[in-house]
C-alpha positions as CSV (number, residue, x, y, z in Angstrom):
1,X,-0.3,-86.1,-54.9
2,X,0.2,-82.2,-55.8
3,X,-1.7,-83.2,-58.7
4,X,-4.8,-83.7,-56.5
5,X,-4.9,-80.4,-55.1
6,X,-5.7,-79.4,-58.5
7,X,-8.5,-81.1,-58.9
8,X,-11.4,-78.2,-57.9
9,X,-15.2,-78.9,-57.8
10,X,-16.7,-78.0,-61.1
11,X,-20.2,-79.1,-60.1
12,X,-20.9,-81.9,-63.0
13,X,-22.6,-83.7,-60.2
14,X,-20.9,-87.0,-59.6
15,X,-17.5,-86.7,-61.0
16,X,-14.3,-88.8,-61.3
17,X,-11.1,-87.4,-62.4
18,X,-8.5,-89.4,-64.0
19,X,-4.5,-87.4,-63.7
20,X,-2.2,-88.7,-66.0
21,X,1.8,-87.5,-66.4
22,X,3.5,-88.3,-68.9
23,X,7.5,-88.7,-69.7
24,X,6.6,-86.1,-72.8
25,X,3.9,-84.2,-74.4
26,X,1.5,-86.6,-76.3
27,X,-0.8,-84.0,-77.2
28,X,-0.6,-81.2,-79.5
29,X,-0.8,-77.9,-77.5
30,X,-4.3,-76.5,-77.9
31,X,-5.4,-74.7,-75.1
32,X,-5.7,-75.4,-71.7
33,X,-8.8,-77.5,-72.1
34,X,-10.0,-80.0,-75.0
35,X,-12.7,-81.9,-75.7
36,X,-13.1,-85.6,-76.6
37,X,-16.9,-87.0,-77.6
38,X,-17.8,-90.7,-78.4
39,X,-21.2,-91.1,-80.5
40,X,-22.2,-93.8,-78.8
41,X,-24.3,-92.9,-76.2
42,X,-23.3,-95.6,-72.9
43,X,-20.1,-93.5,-73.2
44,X,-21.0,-90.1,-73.1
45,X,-19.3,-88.5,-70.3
46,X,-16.4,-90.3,-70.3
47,X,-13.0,-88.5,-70.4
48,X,-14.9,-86.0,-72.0
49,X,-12.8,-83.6,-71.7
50,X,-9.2,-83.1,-70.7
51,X,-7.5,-80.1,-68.6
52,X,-3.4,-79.7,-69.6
53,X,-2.1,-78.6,-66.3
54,X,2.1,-77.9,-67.3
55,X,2.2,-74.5,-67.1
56,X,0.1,-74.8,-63.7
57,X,2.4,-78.1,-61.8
58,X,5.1,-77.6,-64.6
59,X,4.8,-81.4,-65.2
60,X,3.2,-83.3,-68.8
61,X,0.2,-83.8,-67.4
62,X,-3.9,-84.2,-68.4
63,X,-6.9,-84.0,-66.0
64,X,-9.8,-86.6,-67.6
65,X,-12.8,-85.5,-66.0
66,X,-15.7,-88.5,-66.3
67,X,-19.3,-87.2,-65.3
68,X,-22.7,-88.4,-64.9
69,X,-23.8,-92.3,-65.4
70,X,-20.6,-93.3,-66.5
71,X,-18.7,-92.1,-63.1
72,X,-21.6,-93.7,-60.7
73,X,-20.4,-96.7,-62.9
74,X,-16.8,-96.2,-62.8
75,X,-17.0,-96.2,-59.0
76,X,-16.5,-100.0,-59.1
77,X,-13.5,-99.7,-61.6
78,X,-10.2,-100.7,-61.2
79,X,-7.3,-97.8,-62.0
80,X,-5.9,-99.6,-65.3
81,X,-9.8,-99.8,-66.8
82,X,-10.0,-95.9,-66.2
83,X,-6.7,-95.2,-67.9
84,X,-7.2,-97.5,-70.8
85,X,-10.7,-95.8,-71.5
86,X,-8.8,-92.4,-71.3
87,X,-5.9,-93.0,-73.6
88,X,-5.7,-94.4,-77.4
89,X,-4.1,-97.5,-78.4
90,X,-1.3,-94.6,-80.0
91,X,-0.9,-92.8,-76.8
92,X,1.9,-94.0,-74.6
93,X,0.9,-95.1,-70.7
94,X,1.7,-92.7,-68.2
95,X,4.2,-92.5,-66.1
96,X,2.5,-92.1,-63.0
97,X,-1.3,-91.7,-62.6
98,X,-4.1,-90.9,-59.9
99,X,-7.7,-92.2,-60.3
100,X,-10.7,-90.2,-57.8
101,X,-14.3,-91.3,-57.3
């Protein structure tokens, strides 16, 4: 629940965050922040970008942050349909995660 604490009002209006940690790093090291975008347009906003928080918990995690119509929407969703949206068929699940509305 650390991971929570993290989690600090960026002012996207409604906004969901989805923490993920995983047993090793699945991303290649780019920053602090990156960006993800989908062309179709009922998904834009969704995990659109991701925060790597190790050097600030010290554990392999990713803050997904999901904004506007698609978090009103993913209010009524269960955990696993946030985490699947978040992650690629390639990308191994998480050992632990946290889903907020």
């Amino acid at each position: 629940m650390a991971m929570i604490s993290l989690v600090i009002p960026f002012f996207y209006g409604t906004l969901n965050t989805v923490v993920l940690e995983f047993p090793s790093e699945v991303w290649d090291y780019v920053g602090e922040y990156f960006e993800a975008t989908d062309a179709r347009r009922n998904n834009r906003g969704h995990c659109f970008m991701f925060c790597n928080v190790r050097n600030a918990i010290g554990a392999l995690a990713l803050i997904a942050l999901e904004v506007g119509k698609v978090a009103i929407n993913g209010q009524s969703w269960s955990s696993s349909n946030h985490i699947k949206h978040a992650l690629k068929d390639s990308v191994p699940d998480p050992v632990t995660y946290v889903v907020t509305d």
